[in-house]
Legacy VTK file of the C-alpha trace (Angstrom):
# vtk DataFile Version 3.0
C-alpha trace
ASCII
DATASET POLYDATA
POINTS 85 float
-106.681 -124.585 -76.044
-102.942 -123.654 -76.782
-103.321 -120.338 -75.663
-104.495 -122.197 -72.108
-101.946 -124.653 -72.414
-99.194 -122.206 -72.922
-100.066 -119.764 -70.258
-99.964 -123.358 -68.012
-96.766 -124.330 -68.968
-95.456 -120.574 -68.533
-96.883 -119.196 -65.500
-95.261 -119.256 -62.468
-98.442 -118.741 -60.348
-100.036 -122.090 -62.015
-99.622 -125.117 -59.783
-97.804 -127.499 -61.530
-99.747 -130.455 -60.693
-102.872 -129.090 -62.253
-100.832 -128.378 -65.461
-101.824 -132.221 -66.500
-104.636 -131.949 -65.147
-107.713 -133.414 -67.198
-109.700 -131.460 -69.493
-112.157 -133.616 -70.559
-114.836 -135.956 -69.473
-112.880 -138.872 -70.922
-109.992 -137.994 -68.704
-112.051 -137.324 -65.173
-110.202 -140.356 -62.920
-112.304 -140.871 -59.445
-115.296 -139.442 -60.209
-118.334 -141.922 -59.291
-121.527 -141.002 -61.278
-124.748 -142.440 -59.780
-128.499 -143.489 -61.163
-131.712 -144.810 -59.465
-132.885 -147.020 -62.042
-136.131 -149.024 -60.985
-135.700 -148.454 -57.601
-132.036 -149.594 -57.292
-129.009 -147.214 -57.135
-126.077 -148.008 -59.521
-122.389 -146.763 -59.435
-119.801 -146.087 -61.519
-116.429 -144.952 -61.482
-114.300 -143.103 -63.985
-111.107 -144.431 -64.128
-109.508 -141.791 -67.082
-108.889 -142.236 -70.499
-112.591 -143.291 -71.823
-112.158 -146.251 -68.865
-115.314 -146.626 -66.531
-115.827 -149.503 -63.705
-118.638 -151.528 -62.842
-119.131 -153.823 -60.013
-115.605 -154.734 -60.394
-115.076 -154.911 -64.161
-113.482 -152.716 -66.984
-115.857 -151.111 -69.360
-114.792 -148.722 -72.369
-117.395 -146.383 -72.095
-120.678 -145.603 -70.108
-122.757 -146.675 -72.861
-121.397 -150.528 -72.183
-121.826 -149.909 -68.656
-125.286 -149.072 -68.834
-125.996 -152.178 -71.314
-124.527 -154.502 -68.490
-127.128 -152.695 -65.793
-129.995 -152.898 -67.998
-129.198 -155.596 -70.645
-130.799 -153.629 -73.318
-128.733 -151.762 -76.014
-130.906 -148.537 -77.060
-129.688 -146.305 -73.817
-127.003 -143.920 -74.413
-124.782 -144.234 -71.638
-123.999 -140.188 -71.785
-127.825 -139.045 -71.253
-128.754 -142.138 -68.602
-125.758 -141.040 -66.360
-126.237 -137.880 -67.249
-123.259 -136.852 -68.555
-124.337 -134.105 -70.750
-121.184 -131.343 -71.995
LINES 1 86
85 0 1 2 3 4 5 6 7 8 9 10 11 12 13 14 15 16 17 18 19 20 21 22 23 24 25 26 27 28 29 30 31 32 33 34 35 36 37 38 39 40 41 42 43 44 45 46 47 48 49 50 51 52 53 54 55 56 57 58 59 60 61 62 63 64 65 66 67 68 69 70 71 72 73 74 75 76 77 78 79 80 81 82 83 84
C-alpha cells in the first residue's frame, strides 16, 4: 500500500480528489447494499468509517444492522448483505 500511496501523492496525472479516496469497505460512504429477506426488501447505507444506516438510525456495523431486521443474533452481517472481500 505505500508504494500506491506514494505514487498518489506524487503523480501529477492522479486526480487529487481520488488521492483520499477510500480503500476499504469500512470507508465506502453512499453505497446502499440491498437484501430480500422473506419477501421484503431491506436497505442500507454506508455512511464511512465502519458507520451503516438503517431506517433512520446509526449502526456500527452490518452485523447490528442485520440483528435489528431480523432480531436474531447468529447472522453475520458481512455474508447476509453480502459483503464478501
Amino acid at each position: 500500500m505505500e508504494t500506491l500511496d506514494y505514487i498518489a501523492s506524487h503523480d501529477p496525472h492522479v486526480n487529487p480528489d481520488l488521492r483520499d479516496a477510500p480503500r476499504s469497505a469500512n470507508d465506502s460512504r453512499g453505497v446502499i447494499y440491498r437484501k430480500t429477506y422473506h419477501g421484503k426488501v431491506y436497505e442500507m447505507r454506508s455512511l464511512g468509517n465502519g458507520r451503516y444506516e438503517y431506517e433512520g438510525k446509526i449502526y456500527s456495523s452490518p452485523t447490528a444492522v442485520v440483528r435489528a431486521i431480523t432480531g436474531k443474533s447468529h447472522y453475520n452481517g458481512v455474508v447476509f448483505w453480502g459483503l464478501k472481500k
